[in-house]
PLY file of the C-alpha trace (Angstrom):
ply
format ascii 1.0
element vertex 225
property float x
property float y
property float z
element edge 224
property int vertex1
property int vertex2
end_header
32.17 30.04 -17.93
28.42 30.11 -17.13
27.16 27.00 -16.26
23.01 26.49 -15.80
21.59 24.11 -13.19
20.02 23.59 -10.13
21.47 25.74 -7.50
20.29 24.91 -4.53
22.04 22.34 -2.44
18.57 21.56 -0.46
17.44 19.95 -3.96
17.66 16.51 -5.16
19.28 17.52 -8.70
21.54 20.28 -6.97
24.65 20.42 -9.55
27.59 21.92 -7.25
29.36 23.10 -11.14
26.00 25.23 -11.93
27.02 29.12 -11.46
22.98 30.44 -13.21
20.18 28.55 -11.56
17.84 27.32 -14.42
14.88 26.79 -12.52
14.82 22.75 -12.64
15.41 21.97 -9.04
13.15 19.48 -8.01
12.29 18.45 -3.65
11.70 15.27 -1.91
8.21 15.25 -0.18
8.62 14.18 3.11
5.80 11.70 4.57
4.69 10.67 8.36
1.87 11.80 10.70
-1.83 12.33 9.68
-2.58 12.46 5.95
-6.22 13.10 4.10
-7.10 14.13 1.03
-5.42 13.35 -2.34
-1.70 12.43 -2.94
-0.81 13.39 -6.53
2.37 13.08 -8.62
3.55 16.62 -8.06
5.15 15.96 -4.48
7.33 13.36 -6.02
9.66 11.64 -4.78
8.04 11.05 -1.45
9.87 9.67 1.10
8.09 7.50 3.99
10.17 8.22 7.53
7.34 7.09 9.66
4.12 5.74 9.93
1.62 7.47 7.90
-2.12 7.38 9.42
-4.32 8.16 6.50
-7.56 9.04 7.03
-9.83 8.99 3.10
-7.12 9.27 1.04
-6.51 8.76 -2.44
-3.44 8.56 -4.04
-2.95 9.50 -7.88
-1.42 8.38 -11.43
2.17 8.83 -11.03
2.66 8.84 -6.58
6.37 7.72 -5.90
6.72 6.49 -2.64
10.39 4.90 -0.96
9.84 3.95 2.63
12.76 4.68 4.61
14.93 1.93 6.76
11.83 0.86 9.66
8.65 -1.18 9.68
6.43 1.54 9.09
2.93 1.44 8.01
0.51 3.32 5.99
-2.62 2.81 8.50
-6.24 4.23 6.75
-9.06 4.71 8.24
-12.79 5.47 5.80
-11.88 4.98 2.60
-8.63 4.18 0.93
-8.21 4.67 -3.21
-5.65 4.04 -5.33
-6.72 5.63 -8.97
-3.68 5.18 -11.13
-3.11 3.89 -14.76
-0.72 1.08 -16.43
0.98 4.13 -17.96
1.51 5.76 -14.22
0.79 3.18 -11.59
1.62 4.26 -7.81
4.58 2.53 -6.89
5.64 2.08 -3.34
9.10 0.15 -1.88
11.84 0.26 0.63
14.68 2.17 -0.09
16.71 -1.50 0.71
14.60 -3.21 -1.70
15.12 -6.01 0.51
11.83 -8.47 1.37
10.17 -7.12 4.16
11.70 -4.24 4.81
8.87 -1.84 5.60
5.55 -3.04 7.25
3.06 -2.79 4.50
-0.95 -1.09 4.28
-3.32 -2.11 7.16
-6.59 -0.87 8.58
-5.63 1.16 11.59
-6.69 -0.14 14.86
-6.57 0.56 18.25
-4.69 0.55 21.12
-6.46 -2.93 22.27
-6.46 -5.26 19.47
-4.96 -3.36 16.26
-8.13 -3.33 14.50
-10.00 -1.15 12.81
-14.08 -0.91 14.11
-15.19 0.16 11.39
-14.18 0.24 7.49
-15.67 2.15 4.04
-14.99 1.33 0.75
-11.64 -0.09 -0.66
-10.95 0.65 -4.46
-7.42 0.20 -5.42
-6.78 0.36 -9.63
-2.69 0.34 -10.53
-0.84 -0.30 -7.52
3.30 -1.40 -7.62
3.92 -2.60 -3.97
6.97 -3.89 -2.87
9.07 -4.87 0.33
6.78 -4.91 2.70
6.36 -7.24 5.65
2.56 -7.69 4.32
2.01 -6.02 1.18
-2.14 -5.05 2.09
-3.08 -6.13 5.91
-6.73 -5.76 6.09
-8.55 -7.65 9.34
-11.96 -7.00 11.43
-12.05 -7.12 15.06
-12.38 -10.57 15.50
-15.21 -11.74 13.13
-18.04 -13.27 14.06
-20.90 -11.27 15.79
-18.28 -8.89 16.83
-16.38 -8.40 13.82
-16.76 -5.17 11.21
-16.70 -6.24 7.89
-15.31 -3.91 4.84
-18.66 -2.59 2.74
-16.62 -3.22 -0.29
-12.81 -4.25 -1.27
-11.28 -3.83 -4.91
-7.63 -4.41 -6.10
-7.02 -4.64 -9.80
-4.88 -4.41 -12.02
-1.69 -4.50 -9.61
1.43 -6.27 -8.64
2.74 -6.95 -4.87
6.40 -8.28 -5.29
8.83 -9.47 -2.81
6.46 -8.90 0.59
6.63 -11.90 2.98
2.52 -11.98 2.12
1.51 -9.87 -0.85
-2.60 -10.02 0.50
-3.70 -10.79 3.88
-7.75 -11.08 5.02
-7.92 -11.71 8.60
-12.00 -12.00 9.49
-12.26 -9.46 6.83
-15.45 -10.48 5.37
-17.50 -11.95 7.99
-19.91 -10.40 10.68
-22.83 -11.94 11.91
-23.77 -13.97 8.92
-23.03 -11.07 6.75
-20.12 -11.21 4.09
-18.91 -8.52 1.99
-17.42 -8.85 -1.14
-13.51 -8.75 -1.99
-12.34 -8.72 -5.29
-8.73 -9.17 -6.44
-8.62 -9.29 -10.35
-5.84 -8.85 -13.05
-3.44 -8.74 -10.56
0.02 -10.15 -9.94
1.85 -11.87 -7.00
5.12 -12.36 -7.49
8.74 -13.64 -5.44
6.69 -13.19 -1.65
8.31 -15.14 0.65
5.84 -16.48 2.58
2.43 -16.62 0.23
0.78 -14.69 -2.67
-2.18 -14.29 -0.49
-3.15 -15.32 3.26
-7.12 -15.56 3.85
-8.46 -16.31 7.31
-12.43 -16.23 8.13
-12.68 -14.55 4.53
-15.89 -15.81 2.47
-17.27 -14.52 -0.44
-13.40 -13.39 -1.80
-13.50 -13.65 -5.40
-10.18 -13.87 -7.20
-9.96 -13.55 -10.70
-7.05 -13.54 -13.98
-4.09 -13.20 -11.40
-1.04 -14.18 -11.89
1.01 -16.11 -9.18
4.59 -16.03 -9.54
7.75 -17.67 -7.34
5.81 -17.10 -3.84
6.66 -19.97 -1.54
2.57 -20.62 -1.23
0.38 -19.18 -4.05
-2.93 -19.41 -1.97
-2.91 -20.03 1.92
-6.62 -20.22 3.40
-7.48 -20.82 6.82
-11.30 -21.04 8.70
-13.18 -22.33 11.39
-14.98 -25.97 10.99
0 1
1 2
2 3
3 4
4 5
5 6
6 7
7 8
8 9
9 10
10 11
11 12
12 13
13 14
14 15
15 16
16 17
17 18
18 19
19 20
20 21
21 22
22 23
23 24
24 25
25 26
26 27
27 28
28 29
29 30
30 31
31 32
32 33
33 34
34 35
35 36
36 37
37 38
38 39
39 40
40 41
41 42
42 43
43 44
44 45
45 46
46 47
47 48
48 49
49 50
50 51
51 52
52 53
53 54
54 55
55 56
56 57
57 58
58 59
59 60
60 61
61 62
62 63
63 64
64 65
65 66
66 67
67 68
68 69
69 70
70 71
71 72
72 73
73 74
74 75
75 76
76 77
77 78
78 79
79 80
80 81
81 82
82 83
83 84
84 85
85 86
86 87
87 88
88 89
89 90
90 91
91 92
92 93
93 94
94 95
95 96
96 97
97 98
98 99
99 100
100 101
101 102
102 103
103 104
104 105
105 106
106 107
107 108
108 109
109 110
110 111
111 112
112 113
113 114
114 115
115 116
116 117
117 118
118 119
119 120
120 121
121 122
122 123
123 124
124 125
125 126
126 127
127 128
128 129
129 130
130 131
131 132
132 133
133 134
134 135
135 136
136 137
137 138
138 139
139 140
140 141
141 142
142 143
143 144
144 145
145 146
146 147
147 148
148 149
149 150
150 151
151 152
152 153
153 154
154 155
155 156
156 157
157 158
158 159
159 160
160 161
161 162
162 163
163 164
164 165
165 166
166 167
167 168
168 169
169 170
170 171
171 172
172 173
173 174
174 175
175 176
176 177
177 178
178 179
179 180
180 181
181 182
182 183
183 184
184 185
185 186
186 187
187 188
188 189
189 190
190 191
191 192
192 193
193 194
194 195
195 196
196 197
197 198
198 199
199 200
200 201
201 202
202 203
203 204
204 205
205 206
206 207
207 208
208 209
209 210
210 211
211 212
212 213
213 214
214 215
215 216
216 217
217 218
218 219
219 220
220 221
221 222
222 223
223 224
């Protein structure tokens, strides 16, 4: 008997009984190395096997992302855009779904003190992260008169579950006397093992309508007196 399926064994949905492929074979995306431009829904699943340095990149409605066994990172450098929808969010975890089992999002840095010189606009709208060591990982190089601080940061509408910080702000704000402004609203922070959110050196962060859930610290702030 005839049998329809996918046919090829390089597929995800290959069906080793189908004799008449039936066009529905379907490919993992794999993701490491450089990345610009625009992630959409059509290279789903991707699969993380590295660090990915992303360099003004926007990810879709619908992006899939499982981050394979490592503490990898998704490093940006300009801007960095997340432009999803409740419907389709972009979801990201480990393939363990264990707490901090990937690294997280961070500002890429360099060789000297991990820290990006320089940073453009942050807008992140529907974004499902989980796992990671620190969910979003955004610093300056060292505040103060030296320090470059983000023109503009926006995360709404999204959930970071099960990280060991969902948010971190290390001297993200400050430079000089001049603060920029970061704004977390309708979002969710939920089972992170360490806190919700971690702000050092951060003024001018507004948060607003989130939701705090089983972290072992909602809230940890830190600055100079």
């Amino acid at each position: 008997n005839n049998c329809y399926g996918c046919t090829d064994s390089n597929a995800i949905n290959y069906d080793e009984d189908a004799s008449i492929d039936d066009g529905s074979c379907y490919y993992q995306t794999l993701l490491s190395g450089s990345v610009s431009g625009t992630l959409t829904s059509a290279g789903n699943p991707y699969v993380m096997t590295g660090d990915v340095y992303c360099n003004n990149c926007t990810f879709e409605e619908g992006v899939d992302i499982t981050v394979s066994p490592g503490a990898y990172h998704i490093m940006y450098t300009g801007t960095f855009t997340v432009n999803a929808t409740e419907e389709n969010p972009v979801i990201i975890k480990s393939i363990s779904g264990s707490n901090s089992s990937w690294g997280g999002i961070k500002n890429q840095g360099d060789a000297s003190n991990n820290y990006a010189t320089s940073f453009d606009d942050v807008n992140i709208n529907y974004l499902e992260l989980n796992d990671a060591m620190t969910g979003f990982d955004i610093a300056s190089n060292g505040g103060g008169s030296s320090g470059t601080p983000i023109n503009s940061m926006i995360i709404s509408n999204s959930k970071f579950s099960n990280c060991g910080l969902g948010i971190s702000f290390n001297n993200a704000a400050w430079n000089n006397g001049v603060t920029s402004n970061l704004n977390i609203n309708n979002s969710v922070f939920d089972s992170n093992s360490i806190a919700g959110m971690f702000a050092h050196q951060t003024p001018n962060t507004n948060i607003v309508n989130c939701l705090f859930i089983d972290n072992y610290n909602g809230i940890v702030t830190h600055t100079y007196s």
